[in-house]
C-alpha positions in Angstrom: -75.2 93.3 -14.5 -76.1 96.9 -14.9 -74.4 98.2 -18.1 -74.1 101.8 -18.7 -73.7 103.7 -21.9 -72.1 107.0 -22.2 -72.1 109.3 -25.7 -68.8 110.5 -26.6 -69.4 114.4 -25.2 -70.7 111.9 -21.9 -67.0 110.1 -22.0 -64.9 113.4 -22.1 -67.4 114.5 -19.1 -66.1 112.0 -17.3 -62.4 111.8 -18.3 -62.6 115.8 -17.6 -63.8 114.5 -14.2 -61.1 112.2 -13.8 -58.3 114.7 -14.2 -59.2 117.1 -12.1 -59.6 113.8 -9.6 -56.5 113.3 -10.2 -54.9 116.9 -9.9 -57.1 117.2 -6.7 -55.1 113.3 -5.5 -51.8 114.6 -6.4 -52.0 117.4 -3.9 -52.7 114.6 -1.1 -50.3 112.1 -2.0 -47.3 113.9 -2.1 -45.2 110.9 -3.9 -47.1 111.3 -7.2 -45.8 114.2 -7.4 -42.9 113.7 -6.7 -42.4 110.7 -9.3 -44.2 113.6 -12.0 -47.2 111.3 -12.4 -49.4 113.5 -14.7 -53.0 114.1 -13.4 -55.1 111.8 -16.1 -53.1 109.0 -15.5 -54.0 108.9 -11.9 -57.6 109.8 -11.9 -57.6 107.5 -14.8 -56.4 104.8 -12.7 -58.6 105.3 -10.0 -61.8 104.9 -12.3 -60.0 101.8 -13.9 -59.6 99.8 -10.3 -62.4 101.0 -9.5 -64.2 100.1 -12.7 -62.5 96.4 -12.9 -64.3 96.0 -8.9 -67.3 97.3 -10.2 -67.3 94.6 -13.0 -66.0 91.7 -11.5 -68.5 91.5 -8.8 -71.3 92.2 -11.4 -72.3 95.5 -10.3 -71.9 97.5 -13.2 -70.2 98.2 -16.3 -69.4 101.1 -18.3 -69.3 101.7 -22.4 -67.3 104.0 -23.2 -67.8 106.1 -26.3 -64.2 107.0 -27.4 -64.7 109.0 -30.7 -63.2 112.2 -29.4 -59.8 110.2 -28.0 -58.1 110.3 -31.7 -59.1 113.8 -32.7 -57.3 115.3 -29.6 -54.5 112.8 -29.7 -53.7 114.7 -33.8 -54.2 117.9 -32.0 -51.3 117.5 -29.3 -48.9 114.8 -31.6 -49.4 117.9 -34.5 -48.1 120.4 -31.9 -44.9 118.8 -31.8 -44.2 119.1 -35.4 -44.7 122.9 -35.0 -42.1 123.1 -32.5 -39.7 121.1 -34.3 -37.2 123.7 -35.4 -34.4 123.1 -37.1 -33.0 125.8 -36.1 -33.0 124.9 -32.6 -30.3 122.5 -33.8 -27.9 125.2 -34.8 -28.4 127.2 -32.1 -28.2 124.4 -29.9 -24.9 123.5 -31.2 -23.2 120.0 -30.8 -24.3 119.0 -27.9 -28.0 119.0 -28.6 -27.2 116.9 -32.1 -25.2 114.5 -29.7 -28.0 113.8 -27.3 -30.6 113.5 -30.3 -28.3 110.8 -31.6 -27.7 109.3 -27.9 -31.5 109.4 -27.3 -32.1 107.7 -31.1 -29.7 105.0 -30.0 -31.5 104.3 -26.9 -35.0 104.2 -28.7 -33.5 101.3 -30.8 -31.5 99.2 -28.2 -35.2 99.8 -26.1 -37.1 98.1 -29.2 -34.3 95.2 -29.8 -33.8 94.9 -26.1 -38.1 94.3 -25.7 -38.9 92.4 -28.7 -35.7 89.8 -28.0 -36.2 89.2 -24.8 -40.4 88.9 -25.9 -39.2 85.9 -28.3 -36.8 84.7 -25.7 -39.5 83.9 -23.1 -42.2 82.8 -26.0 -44.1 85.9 -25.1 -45.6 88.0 -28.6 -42.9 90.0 -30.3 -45.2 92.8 -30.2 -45.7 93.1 -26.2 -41.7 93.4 -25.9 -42.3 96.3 -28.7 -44.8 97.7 -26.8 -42.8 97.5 -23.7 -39.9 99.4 -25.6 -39.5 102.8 -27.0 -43.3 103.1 -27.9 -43.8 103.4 -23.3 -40.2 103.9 -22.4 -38.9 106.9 -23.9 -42.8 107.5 -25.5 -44.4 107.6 -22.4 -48.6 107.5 -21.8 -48.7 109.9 -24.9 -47.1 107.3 -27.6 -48.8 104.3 -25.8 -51.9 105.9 -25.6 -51.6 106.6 -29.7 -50.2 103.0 -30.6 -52.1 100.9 -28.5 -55.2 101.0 -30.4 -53.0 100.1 -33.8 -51.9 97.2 -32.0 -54.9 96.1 -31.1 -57.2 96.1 -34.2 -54.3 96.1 -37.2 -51.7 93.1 -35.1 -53.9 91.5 -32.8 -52.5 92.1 -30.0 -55.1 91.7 -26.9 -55.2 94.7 -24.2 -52.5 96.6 -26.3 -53.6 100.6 -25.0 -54.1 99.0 -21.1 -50.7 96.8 -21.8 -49.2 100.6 -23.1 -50.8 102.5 -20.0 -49.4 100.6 -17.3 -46.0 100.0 -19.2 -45.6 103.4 -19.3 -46.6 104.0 -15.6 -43.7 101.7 -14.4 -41.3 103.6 -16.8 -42.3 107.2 -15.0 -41.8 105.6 -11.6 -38.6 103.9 -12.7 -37.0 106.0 -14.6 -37.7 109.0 -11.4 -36.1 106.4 -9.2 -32.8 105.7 -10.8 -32.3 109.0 -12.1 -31.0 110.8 -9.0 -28.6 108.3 -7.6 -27.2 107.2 -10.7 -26.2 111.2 -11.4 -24.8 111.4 -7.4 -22.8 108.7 -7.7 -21.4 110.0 -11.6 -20.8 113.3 -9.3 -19.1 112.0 -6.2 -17.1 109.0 -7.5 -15.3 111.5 -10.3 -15.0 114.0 -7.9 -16.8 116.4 -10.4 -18.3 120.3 -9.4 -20.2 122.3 -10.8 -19.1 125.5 -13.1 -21.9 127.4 -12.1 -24.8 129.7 -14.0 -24.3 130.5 -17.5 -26.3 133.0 -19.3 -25.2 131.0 -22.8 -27.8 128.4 -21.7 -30.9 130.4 -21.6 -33.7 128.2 -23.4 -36.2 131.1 -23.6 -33.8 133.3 -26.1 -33.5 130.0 -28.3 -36.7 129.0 -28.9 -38.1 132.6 -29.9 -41.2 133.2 -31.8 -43.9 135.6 -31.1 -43.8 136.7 -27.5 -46.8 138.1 -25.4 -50.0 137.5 -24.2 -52.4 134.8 -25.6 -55.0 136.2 -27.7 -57.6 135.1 -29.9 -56.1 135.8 -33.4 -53.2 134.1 -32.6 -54.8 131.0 -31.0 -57.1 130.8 -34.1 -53.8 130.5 -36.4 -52.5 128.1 -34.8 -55.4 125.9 -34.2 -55.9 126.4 -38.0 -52.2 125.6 -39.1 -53.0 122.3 -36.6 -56.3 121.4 -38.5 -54.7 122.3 -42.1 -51.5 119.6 -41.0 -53.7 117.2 -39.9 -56.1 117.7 -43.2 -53.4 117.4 -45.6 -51.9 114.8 -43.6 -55.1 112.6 -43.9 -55.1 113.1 -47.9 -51.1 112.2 -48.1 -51.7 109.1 -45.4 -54.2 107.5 -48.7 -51.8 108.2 -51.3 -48.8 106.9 -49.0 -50.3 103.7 -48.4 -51.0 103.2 -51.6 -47.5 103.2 -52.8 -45.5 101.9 -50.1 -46.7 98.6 -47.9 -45.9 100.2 -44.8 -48.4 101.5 -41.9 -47.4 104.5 -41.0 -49.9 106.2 -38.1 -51.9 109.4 -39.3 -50.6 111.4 -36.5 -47.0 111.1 -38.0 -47.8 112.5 -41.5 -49.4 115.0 -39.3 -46.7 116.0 -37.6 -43.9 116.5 -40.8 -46.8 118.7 -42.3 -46.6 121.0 -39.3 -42.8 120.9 -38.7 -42.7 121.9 -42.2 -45.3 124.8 -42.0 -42.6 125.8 -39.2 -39.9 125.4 -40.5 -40.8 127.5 -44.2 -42.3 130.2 -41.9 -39.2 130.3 -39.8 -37.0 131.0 -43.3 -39.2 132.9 -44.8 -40.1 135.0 -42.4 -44.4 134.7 -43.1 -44.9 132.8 -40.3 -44.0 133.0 -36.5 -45.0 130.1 -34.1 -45.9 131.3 -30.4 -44.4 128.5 -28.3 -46.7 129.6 -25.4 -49.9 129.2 -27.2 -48.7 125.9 -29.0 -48.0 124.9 -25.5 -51.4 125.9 -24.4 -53.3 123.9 -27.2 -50.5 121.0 -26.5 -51.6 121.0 -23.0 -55.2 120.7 -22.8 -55.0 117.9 -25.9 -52.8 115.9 -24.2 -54.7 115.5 -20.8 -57.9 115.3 -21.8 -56.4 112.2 -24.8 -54.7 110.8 -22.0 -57.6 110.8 -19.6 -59.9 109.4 -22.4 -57.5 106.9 -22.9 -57.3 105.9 -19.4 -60.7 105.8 -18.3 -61.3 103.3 -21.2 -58.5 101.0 -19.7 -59.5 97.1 -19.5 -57.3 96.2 -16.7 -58.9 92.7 -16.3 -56.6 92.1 -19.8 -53.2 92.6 -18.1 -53.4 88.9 -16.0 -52.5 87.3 -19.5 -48.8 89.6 -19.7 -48.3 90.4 -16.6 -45.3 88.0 -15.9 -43.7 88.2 -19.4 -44.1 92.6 -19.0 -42.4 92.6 -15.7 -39.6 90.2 -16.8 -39.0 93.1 -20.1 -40.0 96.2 -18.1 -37.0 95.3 -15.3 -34.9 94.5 -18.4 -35.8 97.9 -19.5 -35.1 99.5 -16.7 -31.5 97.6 -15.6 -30.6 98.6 -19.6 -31.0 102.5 -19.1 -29.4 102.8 -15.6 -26.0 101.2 -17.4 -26.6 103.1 -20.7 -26.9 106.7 -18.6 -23.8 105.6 -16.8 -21.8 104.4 -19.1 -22.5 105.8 -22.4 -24.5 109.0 -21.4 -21.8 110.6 -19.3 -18.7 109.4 -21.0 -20.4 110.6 -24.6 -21.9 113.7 -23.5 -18.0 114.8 -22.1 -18.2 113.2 -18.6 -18.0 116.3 -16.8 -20.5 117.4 -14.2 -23.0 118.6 -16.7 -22.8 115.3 -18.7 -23.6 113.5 -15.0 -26.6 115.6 -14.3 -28.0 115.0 -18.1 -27.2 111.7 -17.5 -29.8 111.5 -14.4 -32.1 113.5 -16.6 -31.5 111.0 -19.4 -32.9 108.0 -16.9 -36.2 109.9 -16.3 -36.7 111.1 -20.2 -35.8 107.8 -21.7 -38.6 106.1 -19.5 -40.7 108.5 -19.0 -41.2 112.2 -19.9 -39.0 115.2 -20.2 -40.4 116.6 -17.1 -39.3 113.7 -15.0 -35.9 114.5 -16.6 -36.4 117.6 -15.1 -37.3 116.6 -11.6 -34.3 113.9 -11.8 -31.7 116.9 -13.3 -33.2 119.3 -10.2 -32.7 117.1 -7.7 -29.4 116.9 -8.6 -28.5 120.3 -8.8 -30.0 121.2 -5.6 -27.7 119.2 -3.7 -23.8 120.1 -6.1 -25.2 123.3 -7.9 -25.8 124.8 -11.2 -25.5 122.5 -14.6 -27.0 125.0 -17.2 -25.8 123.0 -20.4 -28.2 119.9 -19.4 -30.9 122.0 -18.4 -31.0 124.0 -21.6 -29.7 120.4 -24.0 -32.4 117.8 -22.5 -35.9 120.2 -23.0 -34.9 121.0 -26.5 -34.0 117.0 -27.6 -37.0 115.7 -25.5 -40.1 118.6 -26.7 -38.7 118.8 -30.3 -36.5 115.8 -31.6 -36.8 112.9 -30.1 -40.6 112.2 -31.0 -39.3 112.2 -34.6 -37.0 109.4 -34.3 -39.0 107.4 -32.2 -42.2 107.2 -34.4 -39.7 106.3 -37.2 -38.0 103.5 -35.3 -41.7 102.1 -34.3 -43.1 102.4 -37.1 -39.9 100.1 -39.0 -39.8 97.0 -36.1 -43.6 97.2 -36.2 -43.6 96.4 -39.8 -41.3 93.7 -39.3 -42.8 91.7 -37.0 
């Protein structure tokens, strides 16, 4: 069997191939988009079938140099520490600390949930971890970070493809459930809508520098990024030195940066553009995730695959009755608490913008719910990535 070898400027060649495959896919198969499927997963996934054919019929295989995967998986993990404002929080009000603590206690019923119901069936703890809040409310970004720590630190076999397509079935799911569980919320209480609010606007809250993208101010942030990561790389030695806990370089990373934010916010030196954090968070992400994706082993999933579906349904039956039941009545079971609650389905098993497509689709049919739109972006972009590297971090040492 032919076996091909590709450099790692050669690899993000062909994951940069393999998103625009995917972007190009997306605009033929209307249903991806609908369900939010982000481009490198599904150009990914194309070269991964296709790859696993390819292989199994001895025609060719592929060796993928993934040096570059970690480097841009700092970059985009470090730009959510330098939107983490705390003053979002007070601006925000109750109800954003109320859905940070509602999403925080859904990250750890998601972790207990999987790694009981792993040791239940005889399945390793780890998978059922895996299968929680690192793919569920983590999504392809947190798998696609984790998966390699499981794989060379706990052992665990086909942890990052395990990750990928756990975290596929959480975008799908969580886009199916979303909607009907907030229609029903809406029409069984008889709730209706309070219309447009100007109170709600996201864009006067998150502030910072506003105008066009230029390149002194994309060289500052870049640089605050590289600094965070730096210092976070010096700190992550000294850490582990002291306490017997692994804790993942990209987390240091990302308190260094919230903290640069944060000091710059109350001092007034330093103002963060969102849209050129954005920017850099953008093109880090797809091209770590198509990386990621292209180097997928799918040939490794026959081992799991019973005991994953068995805790990914489990998963999925626990969220629909937590957004119902806990969600909505905590969140002041009014019509905007059943909209975030929809939202809530697609965020905790997927991404925030499949919260977004679930809350819209809601809203298009009964009308306006400003508080969820302006509550679930702010918990979901800033927050909840905190808490969830926190809570992974602790059952992953404890296994």
């Amino acid at each position: 069997m032919l076996e091909l070898n590709l450099n790692m400027m050669q690899t993000v060649a062909l994951a940069v191939c393999m998103f625009y495959l995917g972007r190009w896919v997306k605009t033929k198969v209307h249903i991806l988009e609908k369900f939010c499927i982000p481009s490198p997963v599904v150009g990914g996934l194309i070269f991964s079938v296709l790859h696993l054919i390819l292989k199994q019929f001895g025609v060719v295989s592929f060796a993928l140099d993934t040096t570059l995967k970690d480097p841009f998986m700092m970059v985009f993990f470090t730009t959510i520490g330098l939107g983490a404002s705390v003053s979002l929080i007070k601006k925000g009000g109750f109800g954003v600390l109320l859905f940070t603590l509602l999403a925080g206690v859904l990250v750890i019923l998601q972790d207990v949930v999987g790694m009981g119901l792993a040791k239940a069936i005889g399945a390793n703890p780890l998978l059922g971890l895996l299968c929680g809040s690192v793919t569920m409310t983590g999504g392809h970004g947190t798998a696609g970070a984790w998966g390699p720590t499981f794989e060379t630190q706990y052992g665990l076999t086909g942890a990052s493809t395990i990750g990928m397509a756990a975290a596929t079935f959480g975008l799908v799911m969580g886009s199916l459930i979303g909607g009907p569980i907030g229609r029903t919320l809406i029409t069984k209480k008889g709730l209706k809508s309070a219309g447009d609010s100007d109170e709600y606007d996201i864009d006067s809250v998150v502030g910072g520098e506003v105008g066009k993208i230029h390149f002194d101010g994309f060289m500052k942030h870049i640089s605050i990024i590289f600094i965070s990561i730096g210092i976070g790389a010096v700190l992550e030695v000294g850490i582990k030195s002291v306490v017997p806990i692994n804790i993942p370089s990209y987390v240091i990373a990302m308190f260094i940066a919230a903290i640069f934010r944060n000091v710059g916010e109350a001092t007034g030196k330093l103002h963060i553009d969102k849209e050129t954090t954005d920017l850099i968070s953008d093109v880090a992400l797809n091209i770590f995730l198509s990386i990621a994706l292209i180097e997928l082993r799918l040939w490794e999933l026959a081992a799991v695959a019973g005991p994953m579906l068995i805790i990914l349904i489990a998963q999925t039956l626990m969220m629909g009755l937590f957004a119902y039941f806990i969600t909505f009545k905590v969140m002041g079971k009014d019509y905007d608490a059943a909209v975030l609650s929809a939202g809530h389905c697609g965020f905790g098993m997927g991404a925030v913008p499949n919260g977004i497509a679930n809350m819209q689709s809601v809203v298009e049919a009964f009308g306006p719910a400003p508080r969820a739109f302006f509550i679930l972006p702010i918990v979901g972009a800033f927050f909840i990535d905190f808490i969830n590297v926190a809570v992974i971090t602790v059952f992953s040492n404890f296994v």
